[in-house]
Structure formats: C-alpha cells, structure tokens
Backbone atoms as SQL, in Angstrom:
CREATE TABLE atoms (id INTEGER PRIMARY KEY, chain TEXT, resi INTEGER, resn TEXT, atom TEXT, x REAL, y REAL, z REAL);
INSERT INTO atoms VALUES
  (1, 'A', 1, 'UNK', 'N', 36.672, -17.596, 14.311),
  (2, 'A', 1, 'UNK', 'CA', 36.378, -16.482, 13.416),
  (3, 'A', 1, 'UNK', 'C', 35.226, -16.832, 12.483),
  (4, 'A', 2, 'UNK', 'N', 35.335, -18.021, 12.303),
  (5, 'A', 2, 'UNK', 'CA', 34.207, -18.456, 11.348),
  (6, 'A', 2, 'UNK', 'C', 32.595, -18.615, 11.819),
  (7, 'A', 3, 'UNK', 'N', 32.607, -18.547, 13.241),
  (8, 'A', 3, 'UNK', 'CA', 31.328, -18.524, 14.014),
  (9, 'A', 3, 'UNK', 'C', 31.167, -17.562, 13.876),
  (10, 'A', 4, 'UNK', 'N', 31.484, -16.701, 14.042),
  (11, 'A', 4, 'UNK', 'CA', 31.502, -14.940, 14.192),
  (12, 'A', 4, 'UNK', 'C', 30.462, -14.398, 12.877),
  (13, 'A', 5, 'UNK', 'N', 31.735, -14.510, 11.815),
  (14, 'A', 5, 'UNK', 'CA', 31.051, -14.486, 10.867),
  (15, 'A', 5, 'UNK', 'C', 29.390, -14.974, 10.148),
  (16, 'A', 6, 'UNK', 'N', 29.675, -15.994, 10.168),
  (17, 'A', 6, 'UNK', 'CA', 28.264, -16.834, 10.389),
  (18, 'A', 6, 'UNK', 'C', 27.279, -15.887, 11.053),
  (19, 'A', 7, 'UNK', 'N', 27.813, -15.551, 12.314),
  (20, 'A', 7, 'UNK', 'CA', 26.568, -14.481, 13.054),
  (21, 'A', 7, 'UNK', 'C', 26.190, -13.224, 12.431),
  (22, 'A', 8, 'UNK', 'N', 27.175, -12.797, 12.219),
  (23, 'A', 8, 'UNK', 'CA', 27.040, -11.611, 11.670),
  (24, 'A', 8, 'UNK', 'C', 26.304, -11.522, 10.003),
  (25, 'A', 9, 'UNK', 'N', 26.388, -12.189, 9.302),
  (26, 'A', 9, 'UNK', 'CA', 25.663, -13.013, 7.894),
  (27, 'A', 9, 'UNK', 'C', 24.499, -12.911, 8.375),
  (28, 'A', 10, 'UNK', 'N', 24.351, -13.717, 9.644),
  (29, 'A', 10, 'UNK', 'CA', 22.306, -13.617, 9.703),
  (30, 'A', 10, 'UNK', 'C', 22.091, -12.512, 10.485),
  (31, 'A', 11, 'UNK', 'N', 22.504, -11.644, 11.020),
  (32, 'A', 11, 'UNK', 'CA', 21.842, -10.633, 11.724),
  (33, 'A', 11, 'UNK', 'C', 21.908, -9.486, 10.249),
  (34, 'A', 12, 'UNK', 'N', 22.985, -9.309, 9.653),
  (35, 'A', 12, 'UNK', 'CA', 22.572, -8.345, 8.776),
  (36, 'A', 12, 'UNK', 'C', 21.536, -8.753, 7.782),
  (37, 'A', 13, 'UNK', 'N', 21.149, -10.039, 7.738),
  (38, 'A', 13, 'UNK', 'CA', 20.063, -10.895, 6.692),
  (39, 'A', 13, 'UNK', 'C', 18.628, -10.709, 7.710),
  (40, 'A', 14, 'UNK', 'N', 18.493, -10.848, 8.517),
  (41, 'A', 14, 'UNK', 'CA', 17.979, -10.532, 9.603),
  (42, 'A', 14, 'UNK', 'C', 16.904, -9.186, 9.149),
  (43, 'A', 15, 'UNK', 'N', 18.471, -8.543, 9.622),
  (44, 'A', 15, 'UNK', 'CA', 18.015, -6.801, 9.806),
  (45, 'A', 15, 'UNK', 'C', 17.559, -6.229, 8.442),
  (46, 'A', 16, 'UNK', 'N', 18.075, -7.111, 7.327),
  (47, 'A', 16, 'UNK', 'CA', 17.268, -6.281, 6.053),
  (48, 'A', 16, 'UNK', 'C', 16.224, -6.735, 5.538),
  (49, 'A', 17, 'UNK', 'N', 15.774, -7.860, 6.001),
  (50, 'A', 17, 'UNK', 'CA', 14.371, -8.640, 5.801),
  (51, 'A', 17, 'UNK', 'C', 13.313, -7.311, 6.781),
  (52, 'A', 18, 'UNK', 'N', 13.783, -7.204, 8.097),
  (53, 'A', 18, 'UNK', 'CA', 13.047, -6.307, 8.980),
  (54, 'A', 18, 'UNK', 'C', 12.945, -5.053, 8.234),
  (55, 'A', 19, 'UNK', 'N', 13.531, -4.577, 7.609),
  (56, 'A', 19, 'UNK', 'CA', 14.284, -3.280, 6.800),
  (57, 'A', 19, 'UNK', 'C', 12.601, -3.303, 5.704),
  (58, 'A', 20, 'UNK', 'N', 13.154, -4.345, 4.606),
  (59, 'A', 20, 'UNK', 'CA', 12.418, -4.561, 3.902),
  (60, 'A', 20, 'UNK', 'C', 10.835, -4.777, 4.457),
  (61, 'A', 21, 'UNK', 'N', 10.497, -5.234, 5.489),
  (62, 'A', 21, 'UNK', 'CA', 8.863, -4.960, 6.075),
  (63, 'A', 21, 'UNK', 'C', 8.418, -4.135, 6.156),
  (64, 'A', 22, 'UNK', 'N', 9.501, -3.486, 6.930),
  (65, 'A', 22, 'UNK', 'CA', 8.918, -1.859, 7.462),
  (66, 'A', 22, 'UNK', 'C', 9.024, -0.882, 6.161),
  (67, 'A', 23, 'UNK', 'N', 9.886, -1.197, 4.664),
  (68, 'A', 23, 'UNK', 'CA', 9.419, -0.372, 3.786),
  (69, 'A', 23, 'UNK', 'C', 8.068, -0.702, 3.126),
  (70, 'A', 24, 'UNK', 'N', 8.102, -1.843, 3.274),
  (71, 'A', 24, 'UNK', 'CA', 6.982, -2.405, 2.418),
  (72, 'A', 24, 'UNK', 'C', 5.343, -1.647, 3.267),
  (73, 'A', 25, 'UNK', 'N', 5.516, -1.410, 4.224),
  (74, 'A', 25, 'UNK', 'CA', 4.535, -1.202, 4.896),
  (75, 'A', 25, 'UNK', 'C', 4.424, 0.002, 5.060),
  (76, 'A', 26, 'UNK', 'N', 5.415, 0.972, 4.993),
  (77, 'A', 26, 'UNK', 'CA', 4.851, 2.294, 4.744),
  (78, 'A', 26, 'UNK', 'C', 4.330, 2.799, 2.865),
  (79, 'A', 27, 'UNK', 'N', 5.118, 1.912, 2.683),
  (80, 'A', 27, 'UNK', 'CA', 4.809, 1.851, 1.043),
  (81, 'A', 27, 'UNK', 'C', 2.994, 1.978, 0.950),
  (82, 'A', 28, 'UNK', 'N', 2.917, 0.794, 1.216),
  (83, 'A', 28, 'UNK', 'CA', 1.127, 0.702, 1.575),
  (84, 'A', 28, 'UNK', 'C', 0.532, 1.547, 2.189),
  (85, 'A', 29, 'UNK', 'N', 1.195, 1.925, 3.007),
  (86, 'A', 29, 'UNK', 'CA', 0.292, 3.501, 3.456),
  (87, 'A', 29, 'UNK', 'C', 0.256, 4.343, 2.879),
  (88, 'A', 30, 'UNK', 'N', 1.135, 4.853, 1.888),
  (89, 'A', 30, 'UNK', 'CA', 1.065, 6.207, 0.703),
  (90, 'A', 30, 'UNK', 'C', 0.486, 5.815, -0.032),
  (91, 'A', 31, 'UNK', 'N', 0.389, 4.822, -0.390),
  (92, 'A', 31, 'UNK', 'CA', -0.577, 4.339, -1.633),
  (93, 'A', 31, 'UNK', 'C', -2.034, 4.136, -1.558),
  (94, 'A', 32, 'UNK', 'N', -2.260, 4.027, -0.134),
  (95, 'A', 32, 'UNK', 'CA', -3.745, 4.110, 0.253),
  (96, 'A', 32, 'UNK', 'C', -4.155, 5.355, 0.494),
  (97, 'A', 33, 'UNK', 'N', -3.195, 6.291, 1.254),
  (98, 'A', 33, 'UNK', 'CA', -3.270, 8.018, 1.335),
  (99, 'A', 33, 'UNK', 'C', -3.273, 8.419, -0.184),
  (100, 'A', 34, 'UNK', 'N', -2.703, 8.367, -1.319),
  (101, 'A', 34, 'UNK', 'CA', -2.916, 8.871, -2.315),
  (102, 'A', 34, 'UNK', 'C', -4.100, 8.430, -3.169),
  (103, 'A', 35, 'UNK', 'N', -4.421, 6.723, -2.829),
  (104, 'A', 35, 'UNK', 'CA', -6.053, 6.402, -3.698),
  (105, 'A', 35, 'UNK', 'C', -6.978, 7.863, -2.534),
  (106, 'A', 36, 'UNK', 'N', -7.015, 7.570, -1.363),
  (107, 'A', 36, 'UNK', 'CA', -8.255, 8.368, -0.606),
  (108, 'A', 36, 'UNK', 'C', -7.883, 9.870, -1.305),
  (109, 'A', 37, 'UNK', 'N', -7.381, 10.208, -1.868),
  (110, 'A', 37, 'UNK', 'CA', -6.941, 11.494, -1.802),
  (111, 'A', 37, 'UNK', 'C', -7.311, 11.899, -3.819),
  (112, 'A', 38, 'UNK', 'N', -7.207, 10.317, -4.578),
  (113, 'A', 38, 'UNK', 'CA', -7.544, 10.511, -5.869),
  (114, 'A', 38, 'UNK', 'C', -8.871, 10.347, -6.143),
  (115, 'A', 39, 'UNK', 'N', -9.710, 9.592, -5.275),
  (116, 'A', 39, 'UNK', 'CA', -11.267, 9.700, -5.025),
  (117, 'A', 39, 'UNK', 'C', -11.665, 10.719, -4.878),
  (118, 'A', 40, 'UNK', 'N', -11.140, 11.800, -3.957),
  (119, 'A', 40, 'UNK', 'CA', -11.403, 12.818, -3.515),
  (120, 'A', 40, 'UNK', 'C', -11.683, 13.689, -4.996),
  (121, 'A', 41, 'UNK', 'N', -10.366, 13.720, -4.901),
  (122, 'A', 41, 'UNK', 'CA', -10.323, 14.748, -6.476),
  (123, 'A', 41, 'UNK', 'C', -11.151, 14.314, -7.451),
  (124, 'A', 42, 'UNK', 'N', -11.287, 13.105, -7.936),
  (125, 'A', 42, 'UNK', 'CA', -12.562, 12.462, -8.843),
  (126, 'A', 42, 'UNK', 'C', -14.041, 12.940, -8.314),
  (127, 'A', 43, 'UNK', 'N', -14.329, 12.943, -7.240),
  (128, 'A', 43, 'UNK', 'CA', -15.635, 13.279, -6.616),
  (129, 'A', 43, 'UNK', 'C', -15.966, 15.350, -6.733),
  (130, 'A', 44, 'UNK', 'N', -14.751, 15.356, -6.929),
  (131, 'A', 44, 'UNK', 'CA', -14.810, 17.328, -6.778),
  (132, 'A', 44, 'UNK', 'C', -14.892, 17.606, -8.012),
  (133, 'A', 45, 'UNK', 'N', -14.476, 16.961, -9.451),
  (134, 'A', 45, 'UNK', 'CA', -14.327, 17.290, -10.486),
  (135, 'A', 45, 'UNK', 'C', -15.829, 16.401, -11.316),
  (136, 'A', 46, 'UNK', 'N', -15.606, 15.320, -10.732),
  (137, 'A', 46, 'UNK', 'CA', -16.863, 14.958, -11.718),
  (138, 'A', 46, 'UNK', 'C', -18.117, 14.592, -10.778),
  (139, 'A', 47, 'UNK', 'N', -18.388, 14.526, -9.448),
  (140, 'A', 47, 'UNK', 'CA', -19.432, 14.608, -8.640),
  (141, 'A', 47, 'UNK', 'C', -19.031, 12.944, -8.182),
  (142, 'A', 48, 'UNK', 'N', -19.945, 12.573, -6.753),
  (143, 'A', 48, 'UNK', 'CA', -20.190, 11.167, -6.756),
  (144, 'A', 48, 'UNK', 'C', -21.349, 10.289, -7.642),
  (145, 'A', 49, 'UNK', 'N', -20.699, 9.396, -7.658),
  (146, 'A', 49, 'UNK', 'CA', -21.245, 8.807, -8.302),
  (147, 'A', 49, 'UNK', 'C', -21.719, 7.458, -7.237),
  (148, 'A', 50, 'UNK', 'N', -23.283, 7.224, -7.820),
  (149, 'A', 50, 'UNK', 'CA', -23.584, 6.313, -6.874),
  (150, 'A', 50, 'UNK', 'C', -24.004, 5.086, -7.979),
  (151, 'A', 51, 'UNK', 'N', -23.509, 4.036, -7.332),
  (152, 'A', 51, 'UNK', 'CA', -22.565, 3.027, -8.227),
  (153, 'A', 51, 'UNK', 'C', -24.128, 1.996, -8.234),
  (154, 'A', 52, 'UNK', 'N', -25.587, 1.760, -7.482),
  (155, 'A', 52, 'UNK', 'CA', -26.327, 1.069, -7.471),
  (156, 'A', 52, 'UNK', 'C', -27.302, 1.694, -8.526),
  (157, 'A', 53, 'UNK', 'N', -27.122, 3.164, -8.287),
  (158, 'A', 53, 'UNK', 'CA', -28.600, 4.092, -8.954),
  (159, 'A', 53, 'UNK', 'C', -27.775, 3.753, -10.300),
  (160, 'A', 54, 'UNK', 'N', -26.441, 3.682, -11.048),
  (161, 'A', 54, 'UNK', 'CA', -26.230, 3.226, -12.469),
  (162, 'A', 54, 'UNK', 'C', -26.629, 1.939, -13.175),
  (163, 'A', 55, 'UNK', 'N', -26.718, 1.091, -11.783),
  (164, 'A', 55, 'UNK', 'CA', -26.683, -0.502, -12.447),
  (165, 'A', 55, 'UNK', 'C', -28.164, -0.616, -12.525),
  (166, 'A', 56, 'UNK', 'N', -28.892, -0.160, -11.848),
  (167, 'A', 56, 'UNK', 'CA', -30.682, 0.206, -11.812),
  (168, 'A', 56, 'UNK', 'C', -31.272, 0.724, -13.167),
  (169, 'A', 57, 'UNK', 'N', -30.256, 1.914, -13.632),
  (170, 'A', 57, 'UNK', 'CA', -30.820, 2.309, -14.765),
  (171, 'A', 57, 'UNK', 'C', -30.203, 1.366, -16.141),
  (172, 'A', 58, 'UNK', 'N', -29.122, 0.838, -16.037),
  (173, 'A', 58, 'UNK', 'CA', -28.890, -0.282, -17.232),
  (174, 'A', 58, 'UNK', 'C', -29.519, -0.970, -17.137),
  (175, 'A', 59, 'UNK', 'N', -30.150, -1.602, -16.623),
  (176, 'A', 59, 'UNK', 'CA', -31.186, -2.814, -16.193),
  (177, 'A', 59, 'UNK', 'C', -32.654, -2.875, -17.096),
  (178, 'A', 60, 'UNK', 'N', -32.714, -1.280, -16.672),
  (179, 'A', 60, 'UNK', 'CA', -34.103, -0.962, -16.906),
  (180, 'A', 60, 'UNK', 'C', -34.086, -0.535, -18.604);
C-alpha cells in the first residue's frame, strides 16, 4: 500500500507542475495580446512615435 501511495504522490506532483506550465504559458500569451493591443491604443490616441527622430532632436 505504501508503494502505491508513493506513486500516486508523484503523479499528482507530476501533473500539477505540468498544470502549472501550461498556466504559466497561456498567462504569457494574454499578456503579450494585451501589450500589442495597448500599443495599439497608444498609437490611435497619441500618434506613433518614432523613437530615433526624438533622440536626434535632444542631441541637437
């Protein structure tokens, strides 16, 4: 009974490590869908901004 157990300890340790990847990894995908998506909205409200033509004019 005590082998058993034992097995069953690492497969559910196992299965929630796997658990835990696969949240972690869609996690990262909404969070990259919502930056592309908050750029967006930054670019519609205040225009692009081009990040070389600013550092050109501090310079100067």
């Amino acid at each position: 009974m005590g082998i058993l157990t034992n097995k069953l300890i690492l497969i559910i340790g196992i299965a929630l490590i796997v658990c835990s990847i696969i949240a972690a990894i869609i996690y990262i995908f909404i969070i990259k869908i919502r930056k592309v998506k908050l750029n967006a909205q930054f670019d519609a409200e205040y225009g692009q901004e081009d990040i070389k033509h600013n550092d050109k004019d501090r310079k100067e």
